[in-house]
C-alpha positions in Angstrom: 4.7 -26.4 -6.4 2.0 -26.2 -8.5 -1.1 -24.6 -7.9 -4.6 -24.2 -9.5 -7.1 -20.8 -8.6 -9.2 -22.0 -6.0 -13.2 -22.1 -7.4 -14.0 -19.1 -4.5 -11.7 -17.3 -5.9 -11.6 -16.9 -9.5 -9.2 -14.0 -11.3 -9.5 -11.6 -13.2 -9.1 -12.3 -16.4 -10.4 -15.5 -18.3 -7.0 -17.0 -19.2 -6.5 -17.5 -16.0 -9.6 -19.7 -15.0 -7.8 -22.5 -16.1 -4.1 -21.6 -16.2 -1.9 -23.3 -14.0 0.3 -21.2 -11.9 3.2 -21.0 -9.5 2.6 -20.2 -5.9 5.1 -17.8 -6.4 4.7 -16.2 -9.4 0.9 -15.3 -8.2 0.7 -11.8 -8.9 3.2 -11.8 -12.0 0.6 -14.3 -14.0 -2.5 -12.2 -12.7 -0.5 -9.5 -14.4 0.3 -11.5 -17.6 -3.4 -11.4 -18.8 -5.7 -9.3 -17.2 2.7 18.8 9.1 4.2 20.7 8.7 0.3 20.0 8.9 -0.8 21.2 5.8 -1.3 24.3 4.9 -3.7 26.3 3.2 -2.1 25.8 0.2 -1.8 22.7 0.2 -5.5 22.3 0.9 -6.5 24.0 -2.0 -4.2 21.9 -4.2 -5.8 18.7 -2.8 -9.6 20.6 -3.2 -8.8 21.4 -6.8 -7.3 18.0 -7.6 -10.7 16.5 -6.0 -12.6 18.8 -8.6 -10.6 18.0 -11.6 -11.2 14.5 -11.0 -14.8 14.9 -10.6 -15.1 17.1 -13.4 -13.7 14.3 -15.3 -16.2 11.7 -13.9 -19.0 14.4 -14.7 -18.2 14.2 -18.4 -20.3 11.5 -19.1 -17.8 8.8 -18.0 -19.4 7.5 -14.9 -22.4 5.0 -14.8 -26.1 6.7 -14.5 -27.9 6.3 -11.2 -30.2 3.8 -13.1 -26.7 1.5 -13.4 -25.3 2.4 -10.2 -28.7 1.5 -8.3 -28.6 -1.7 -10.2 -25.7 -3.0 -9.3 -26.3 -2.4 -5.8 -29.9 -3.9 -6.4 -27.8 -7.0 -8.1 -25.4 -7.5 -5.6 -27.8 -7.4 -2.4 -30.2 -9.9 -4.4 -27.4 -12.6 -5.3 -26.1 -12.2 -1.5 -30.2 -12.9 -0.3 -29.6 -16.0 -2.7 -26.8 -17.1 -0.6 -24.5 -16.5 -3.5 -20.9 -16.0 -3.6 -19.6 -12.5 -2.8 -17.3 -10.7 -5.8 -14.6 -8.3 -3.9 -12.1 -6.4 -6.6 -8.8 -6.1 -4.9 -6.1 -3.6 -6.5 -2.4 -3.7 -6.2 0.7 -3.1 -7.7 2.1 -6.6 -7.7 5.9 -5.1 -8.1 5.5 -3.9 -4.6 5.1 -6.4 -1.7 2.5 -9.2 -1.6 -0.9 -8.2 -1.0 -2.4 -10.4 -3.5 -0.8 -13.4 -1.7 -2.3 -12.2 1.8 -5.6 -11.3 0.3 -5.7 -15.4 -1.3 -4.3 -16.8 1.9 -7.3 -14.8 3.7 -9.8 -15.5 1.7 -9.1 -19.6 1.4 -9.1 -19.6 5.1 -12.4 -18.0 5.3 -13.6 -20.5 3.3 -12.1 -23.6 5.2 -13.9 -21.5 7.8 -17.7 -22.4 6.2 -17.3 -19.1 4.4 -19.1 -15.8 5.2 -22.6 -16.9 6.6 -22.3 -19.6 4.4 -20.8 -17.9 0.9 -17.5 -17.7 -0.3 -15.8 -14.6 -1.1 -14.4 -14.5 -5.0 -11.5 -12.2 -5.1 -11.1 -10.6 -8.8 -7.2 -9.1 -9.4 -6.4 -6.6 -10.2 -2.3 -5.1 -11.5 -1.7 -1.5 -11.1 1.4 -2.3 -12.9 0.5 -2.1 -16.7 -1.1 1.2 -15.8 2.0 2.8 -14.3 4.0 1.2 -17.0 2.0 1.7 -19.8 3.0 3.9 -22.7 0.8 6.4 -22.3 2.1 7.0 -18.9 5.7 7.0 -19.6 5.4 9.3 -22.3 3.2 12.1 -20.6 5.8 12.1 -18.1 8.2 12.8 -20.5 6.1 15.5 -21.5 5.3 17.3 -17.9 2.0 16.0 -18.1 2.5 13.5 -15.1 -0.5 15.1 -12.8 -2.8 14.9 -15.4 -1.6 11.3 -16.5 -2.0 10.2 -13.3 -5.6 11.0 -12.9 -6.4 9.7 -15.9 -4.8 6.9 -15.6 -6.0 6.1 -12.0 -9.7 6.4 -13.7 -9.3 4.1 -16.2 -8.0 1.4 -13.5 -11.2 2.2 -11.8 -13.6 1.6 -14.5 -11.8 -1.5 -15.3 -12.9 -2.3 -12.0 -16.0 -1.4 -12.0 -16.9 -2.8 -15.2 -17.5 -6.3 -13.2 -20.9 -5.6 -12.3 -20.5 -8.5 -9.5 -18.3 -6.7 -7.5 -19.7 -5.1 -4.2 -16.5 -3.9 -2.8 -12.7 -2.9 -3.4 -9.6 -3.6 -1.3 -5.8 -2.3 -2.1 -4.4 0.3 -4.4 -0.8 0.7 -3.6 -0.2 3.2 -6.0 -0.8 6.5 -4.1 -1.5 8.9 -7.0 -4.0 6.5 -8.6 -5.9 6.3 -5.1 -7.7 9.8 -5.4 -9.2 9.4 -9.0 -9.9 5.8 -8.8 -12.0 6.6 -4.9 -14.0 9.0 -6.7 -15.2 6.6 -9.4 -16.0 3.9 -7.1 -17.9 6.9 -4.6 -20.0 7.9 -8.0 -20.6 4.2 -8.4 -21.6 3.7 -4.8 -18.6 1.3 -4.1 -17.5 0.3 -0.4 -13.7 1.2 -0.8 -11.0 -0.2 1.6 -8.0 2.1 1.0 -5.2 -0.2 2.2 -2.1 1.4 0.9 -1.9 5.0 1.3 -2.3 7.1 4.3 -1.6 10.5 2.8 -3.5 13.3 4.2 -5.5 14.3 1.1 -7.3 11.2 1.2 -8.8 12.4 4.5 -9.6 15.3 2.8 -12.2 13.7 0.4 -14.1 11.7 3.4 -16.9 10.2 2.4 -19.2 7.2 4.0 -18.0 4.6 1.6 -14.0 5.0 1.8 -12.4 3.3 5.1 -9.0 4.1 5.0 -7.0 1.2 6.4 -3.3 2.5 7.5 -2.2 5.1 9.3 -1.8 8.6 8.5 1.5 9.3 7.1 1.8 11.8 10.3 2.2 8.9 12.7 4.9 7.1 10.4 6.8 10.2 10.9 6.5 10.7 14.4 7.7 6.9 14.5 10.7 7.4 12.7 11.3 10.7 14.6 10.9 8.7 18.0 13.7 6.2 16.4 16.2 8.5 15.6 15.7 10.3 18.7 16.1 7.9 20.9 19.9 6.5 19.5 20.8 9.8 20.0 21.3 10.0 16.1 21.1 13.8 15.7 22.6 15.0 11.8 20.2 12.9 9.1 20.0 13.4 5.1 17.0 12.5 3.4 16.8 10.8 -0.2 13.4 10.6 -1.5 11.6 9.2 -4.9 10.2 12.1 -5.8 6.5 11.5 -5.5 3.4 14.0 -4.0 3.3 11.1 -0.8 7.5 11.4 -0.3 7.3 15.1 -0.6 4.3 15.9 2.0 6.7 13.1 4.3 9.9 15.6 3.7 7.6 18.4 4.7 7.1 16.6 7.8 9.9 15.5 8.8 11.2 18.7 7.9 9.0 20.5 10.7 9.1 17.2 13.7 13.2 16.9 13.5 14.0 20.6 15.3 11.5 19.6 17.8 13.3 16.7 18.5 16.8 18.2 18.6 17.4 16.8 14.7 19.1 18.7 12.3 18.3 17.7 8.7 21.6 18.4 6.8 20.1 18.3 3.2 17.9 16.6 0.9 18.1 15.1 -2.5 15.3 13.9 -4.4 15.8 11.5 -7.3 13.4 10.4 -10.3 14.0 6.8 -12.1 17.9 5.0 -12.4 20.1 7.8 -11.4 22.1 6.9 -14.4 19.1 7.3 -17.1 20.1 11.0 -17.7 22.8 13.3 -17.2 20.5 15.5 -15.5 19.7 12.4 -12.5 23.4 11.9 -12.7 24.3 15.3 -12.0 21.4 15.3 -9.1 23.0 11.9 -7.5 27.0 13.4 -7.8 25.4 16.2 -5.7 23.7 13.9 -3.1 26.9 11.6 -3.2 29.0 14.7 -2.4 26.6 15.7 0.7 27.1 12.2 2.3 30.8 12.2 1.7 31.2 15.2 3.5 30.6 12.9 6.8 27.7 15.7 8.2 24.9 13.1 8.0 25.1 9.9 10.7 22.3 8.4 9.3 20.2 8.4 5.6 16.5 8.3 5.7 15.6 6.8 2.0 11.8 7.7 1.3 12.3 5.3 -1.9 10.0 2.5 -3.7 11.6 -1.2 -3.0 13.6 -1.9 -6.2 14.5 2.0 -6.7 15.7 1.8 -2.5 17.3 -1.7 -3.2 19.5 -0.6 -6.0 20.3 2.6 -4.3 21.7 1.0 -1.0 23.9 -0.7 -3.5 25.4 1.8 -5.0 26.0 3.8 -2.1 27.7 0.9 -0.2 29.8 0.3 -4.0 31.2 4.0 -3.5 32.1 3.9 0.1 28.9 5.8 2.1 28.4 3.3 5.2 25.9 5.7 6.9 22.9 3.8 8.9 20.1 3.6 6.4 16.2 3.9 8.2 13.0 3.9 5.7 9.6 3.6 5.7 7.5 0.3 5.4 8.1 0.3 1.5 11.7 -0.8 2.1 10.1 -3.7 4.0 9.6 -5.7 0.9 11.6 -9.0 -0.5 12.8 -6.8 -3.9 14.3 -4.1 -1.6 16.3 -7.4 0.4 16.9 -9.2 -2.9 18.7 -6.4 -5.4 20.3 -4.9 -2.0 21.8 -8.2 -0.8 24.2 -7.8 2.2 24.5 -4.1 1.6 20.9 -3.9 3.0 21.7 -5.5 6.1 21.3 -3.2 9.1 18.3 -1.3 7.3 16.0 0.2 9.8 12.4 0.2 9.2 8.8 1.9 9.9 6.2 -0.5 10.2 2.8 -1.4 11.4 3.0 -5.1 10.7 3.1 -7.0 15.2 5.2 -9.6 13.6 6.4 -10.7 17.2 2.9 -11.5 18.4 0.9 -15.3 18.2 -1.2 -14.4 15.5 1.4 -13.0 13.1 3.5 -15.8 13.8 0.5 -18.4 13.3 -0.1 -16.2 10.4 3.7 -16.4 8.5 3.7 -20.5 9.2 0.6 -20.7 7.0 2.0 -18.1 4.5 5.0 -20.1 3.9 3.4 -23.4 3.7 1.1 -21.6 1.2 3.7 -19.7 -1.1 6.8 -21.3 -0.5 9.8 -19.0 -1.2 7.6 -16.4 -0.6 8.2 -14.0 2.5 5.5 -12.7 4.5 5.6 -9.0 4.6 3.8 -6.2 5.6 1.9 -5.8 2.4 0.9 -9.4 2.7 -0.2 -8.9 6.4 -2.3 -5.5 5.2 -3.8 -8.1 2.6 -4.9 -10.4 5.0 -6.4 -8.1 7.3 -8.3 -6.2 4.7 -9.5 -9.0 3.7 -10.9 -10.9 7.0 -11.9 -7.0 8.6 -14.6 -6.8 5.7 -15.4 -10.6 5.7 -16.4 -9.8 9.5 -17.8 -6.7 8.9 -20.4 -9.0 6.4 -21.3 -11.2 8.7 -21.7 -8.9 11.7 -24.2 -6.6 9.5 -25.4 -9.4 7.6 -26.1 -7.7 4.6 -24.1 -6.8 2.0 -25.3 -3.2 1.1 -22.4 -0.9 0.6 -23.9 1.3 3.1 -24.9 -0.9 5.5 -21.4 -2.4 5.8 -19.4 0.9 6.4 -22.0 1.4 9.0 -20.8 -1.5 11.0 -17.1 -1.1 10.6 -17.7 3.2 11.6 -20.1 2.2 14.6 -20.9 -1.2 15.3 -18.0 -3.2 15.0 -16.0 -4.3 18.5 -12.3 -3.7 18.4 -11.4 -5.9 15.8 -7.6 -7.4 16.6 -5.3 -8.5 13.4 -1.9 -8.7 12.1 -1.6 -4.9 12.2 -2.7 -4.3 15.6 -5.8 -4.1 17.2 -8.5 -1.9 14.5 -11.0 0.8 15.4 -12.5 3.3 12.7 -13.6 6.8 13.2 -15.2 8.5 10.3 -14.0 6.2 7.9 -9.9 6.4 9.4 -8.5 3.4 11.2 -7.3 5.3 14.7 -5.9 3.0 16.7 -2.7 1.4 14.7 0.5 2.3 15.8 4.2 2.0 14.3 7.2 -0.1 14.8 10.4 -0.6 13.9 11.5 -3.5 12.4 15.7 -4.4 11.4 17.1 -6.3 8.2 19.2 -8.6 9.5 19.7 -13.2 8.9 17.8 -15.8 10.7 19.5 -19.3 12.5 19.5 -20.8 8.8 21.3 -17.6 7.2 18.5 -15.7 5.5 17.8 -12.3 5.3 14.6 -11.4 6.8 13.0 -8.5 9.4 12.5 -8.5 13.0 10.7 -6.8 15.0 13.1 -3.9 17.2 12.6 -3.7 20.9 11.5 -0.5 21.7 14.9 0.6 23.9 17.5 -0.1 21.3 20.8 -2.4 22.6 
């Protein structure tokens, strides 16, 4: 089916105003033109990172306060003239479909009369060509990742806030840009939904302006803890991407499993294809050799979707049948599609209620919408960040960054979406829980997740 942009919701970039697009390929054409608790430490390392960054943004690469009180003074005069409202939203559109939950959200709002009236224009924006680019790949190569990623993480910012319409930001999947790119949007006085990550040094930096939509990784944990626990599955290896988000979840997991009776009988962290260099080769040999050994009865994979997806494949190739349980990144139609039937079975963490009326409601729409499509728990986090600041507008009615994250800190009721019923505390959403959810096929034969009862069969 072919679709054209809605006029509330224009893109990006200017090749797209026109372009015709599939339902489907949404976020690839968007991208075509535009605790262990932690310790002290680990503390300072977050501190200093924090620093660095701002040092950065101090070096004459942030907006004035003359251009930062004028684009607040811009935005709250074109929302007093009952204009539309711009809203940046930021995601990597490799992983899930929060772009297509965001769209679905904000074309309901306005078949809904809009917010007090006005539309909400949602401006895309691809974290992809940033992690992708050159630049990137080639200070990795160097062992200048950290520093790449900050600067990289600003850049994506800027680009963002270089649309002077914009009043607020929603998304960024990609934890490592998340810390850079909140402090240029806190220097540019911003209201930032973070929407994606829940690692702890994001609570470190609170400030009145960041509302930080999922839970702490803490609580994923515990979930997955509270899931192994109860089947009694008591030997577990971990493989894990090795990013700063997998490796605070290893240290984790690494302190919750001897209180719940687990032993954790290695760990093996991989970078890229595990055949891209002898050196990954020789690190997946090892961790293939662990698993053989038949110590482990279950694999935790802390693993992006396509990395997990091809992973699951190969380990099913060479004969490693071991129960696989992940976090909600596996919970994503590339993990299901490259892992085919070898995923079936996978056990996931999630905080996606896709057994109750409204996400059920919500997924009839979404596949009517974006046939082919699967509505996942990115899409779901989409949709709700969307409609939670939409509501948040209309119960403050104004549109002043401050006045907003007032509302959603102290004045909004409990506000009930696909994720579960929301209340904010100092910027943290406190009240979402986690589930499980199982890979396994529908009536018609396809693959898709279901909610897990919380007693296992």
């Amino acid at each position: 089916m072919k679709v054209m942009w809605p006029l509330a919701l224009s893109p990006a970039r200017t090749c797209l105003r026109e372009r015709r697009i599939t339902a489907n390929g949404l976020a690839k054409a968007a991208l075509g033109c535009w605790s262990r608790r932690d310790t002290a430490w680990r503390v300072v390392l977050h501190l200093g990172l924090w620093v660095a960054v701002a040092g950065m943004l101090g070096c004459g690469e942030s907006d004035s306060a003359t251009s930062t009180a004028n684009r607040t003074r811009a935005v709250t005069q074109s929302f007093e003239m009952d204009k539309d409202i711009y809203v940046g939203v930021v995601w990597n559109s490799s992983q899930g479909n929060f772009f297509h939950g965001a769209l679905l959200a904000a074309e309901d709002i306005e078949a809904e009369g809009g917010v007090q009236g006005r539309n909400l224009r949602l401006q895309f924006f691809d974290e992809l060509p940033y992690v992708t680019s050159r630049s990137m790949q080639l200070s990795q190569s160097q062992g200048r990742y950290r520093n790449a990623v900050q600067l990289t993480g600003t850049a994506l910012a800027r680009e963002v806030i270089s649309d002077k319409r914009i009043a607020a930001v929603l998304g960024h999947s990609t934890a490592e840009f998340t810390l850079p790119a909140m402090l240029v949007y806190q220097a540019n006085n911003m209201l930032f939904f973070s929407a994606g990550n829940s690692g702890a040094q994001h609570a470190l930096t609170s400030h009145p302006l960041h509302i930080q939509l999922k839970p702490k990784v803490d609580l994923m944990v515990d979930a997955l803890t509270e899931a192994l626990k109860r089947r009694n599955w008591k030997s577990v290896f971990v493989i894990y991407e090795a990013t700063r988000q997998n490796e605070h979840a290893l240290e984790l997991l690494r302190s919750r499993f001897p209180e719940a009776g687990i032993t954790m009988t290695g760990a093996g962290g991989l970078t890229g294809k595990v055949t891209q260099s002898d050196r990954s080769s020789r690190r997946f040999a090892s961790v293939l050799h662990q698993l053989r050994d038949g110590n482990s009865s279950v694999i935790v994979m802390l693993t992006s979707p396509d990395f997990g997806g091809q992973l699951v494949r190969d380990l099913r190739t060479l004969g490693v049948l071991q129960q696989i349980v992940g976090f909600s990144s596996l919970d994503d139609d590339k993990y299901v599609g490259i892992a085919g039937d070898a995923g079936l079975g996978t056990l996931v963490t999630t905080s996606y209620q896709s057994d109750t009326y409204l996400a059920k409601r919500f997924e009839d729409a979404f596949r009517k919408r974006f046939p082919g499509v699967e509505a996942d728990e990115e899409a779901a986090i989409g949709y709700d960040s969307v409609r939670l600041y939409a509501d948040a507008l209309s119960y403050s009615g104004r549109v002043n960054p401050q006045s907003v994250a007032t509302t959603l800190n102290y004045k909004l009721p409990l506000w009930h979406g696909l994720l579960g019923s929301y209340r904010i505390e100092d910027g943290q959403v406190i009240s979402l829980k986690y589930g499980l959810r199982k890979l396994q096929r529908d009536e018609e034969g396809k693959m898709r997740y279901v909610i897990v009862p919380k007693d296992p069969a």
